[in-house]
N, C-alpha and C positions, 0 to 999 in steps of 0.2 A: 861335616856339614852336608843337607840334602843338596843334589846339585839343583831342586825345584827352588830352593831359595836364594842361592845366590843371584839370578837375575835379578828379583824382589830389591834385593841389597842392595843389589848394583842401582836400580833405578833411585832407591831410596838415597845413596849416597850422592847421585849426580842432583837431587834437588836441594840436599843438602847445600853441595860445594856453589851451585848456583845463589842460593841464595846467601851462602858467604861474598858471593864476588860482589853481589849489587847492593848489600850492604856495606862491604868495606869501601866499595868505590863512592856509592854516592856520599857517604860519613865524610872520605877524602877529600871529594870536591865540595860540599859544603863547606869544610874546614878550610880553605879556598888553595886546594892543594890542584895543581894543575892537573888537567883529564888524562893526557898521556900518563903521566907518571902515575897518577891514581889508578889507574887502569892496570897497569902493571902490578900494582901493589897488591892490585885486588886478587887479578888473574893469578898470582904467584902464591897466593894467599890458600886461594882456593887449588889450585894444581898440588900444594904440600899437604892439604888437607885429603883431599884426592887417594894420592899416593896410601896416608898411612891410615886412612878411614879400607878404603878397597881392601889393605892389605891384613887388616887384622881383622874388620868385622864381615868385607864381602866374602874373602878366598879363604881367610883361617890362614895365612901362609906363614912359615916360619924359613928360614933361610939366612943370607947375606942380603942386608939393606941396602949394603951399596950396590950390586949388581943388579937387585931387582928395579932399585933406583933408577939405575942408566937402562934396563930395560922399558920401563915405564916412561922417561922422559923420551925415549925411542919410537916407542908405540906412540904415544898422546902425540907429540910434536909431527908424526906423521900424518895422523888423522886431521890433526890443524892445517899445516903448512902442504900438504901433497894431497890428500883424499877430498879435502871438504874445495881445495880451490878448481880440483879438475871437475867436479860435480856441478860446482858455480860456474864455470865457464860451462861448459858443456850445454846445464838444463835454462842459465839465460839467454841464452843463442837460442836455443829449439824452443822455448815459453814464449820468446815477445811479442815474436809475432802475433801472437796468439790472444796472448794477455794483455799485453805492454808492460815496461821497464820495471814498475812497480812489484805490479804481480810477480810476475818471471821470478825475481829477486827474493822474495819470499817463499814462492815456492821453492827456490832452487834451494835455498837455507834450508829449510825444513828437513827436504829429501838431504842435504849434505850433511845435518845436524844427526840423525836419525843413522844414515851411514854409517857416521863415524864414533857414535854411541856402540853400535853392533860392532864395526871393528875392535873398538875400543876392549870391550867385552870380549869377545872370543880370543883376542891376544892376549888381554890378559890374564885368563883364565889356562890358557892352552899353554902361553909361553912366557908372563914375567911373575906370575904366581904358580905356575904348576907343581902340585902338590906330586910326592914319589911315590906311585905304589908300594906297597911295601911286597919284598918278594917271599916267596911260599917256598 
């Protein structure tokens, strides 16, 4: 696969998996299933589609599932939990004054969202999809 098109993929896939989440979420709470747990269901919904969408039509990878698995839930949950939260403290501190609370807040999402799309991407390109040369 050209490496010009995997970015393509890649963004394609994340509007995909997005609009998986906020359709299964809102279906869940309509159905008057609580927003915590719907959210969950959603997110998880979307993270499995994630995984096996990136892996077969962004990267072409073939491999062990389970490894690239724990790779992937590696990578993602880092970008979530450690990338996108230092980015949030950081740029709402240094925004608000600026902006106020709101602003700040959004921007800082933005720029943490965007971050961690690019992390996302280069990890997994580089390290839980890495495709082997083949040797000469």
């Amino acid at each position: 696969m050209s490496s010009r098109q995997k970015p393509l993929r890649f963004i394609l896939v994340g509007i995909l998996n997005t609009g998986i989440d906020f359709v299964v979420l809102f279906a869940l709470t309509k159905a008057g299933m609580d927003l915590i747990f719907a959210n969950m269901i959603s997110t998880s919904c979307a993270l499995a589609l994630s995984f096996f969408v990136n892996r077969s039509f962004t990267f072409g990878a073939s491999g062990n599932t389970y490894i690239q698995g724990a790779k992937f839930m590696l990578v993602t949950l880092t970008a979530l939990w450690v990338l996108q939260p230092v980015i949030l403290l950081l740029l709402t501190g240094a925004l608000a004054p600026l902006t106020g609370a709101d602003l700040s807040l959004l921007g800082a999402k933005v720029v943490a969202t965007i971050a961690s799309m690019i992390w996302n991407y280069l990890f997994y390109d580089r390290y839980v999809f890495k495709t082997r040369k083949a040797s000469s």
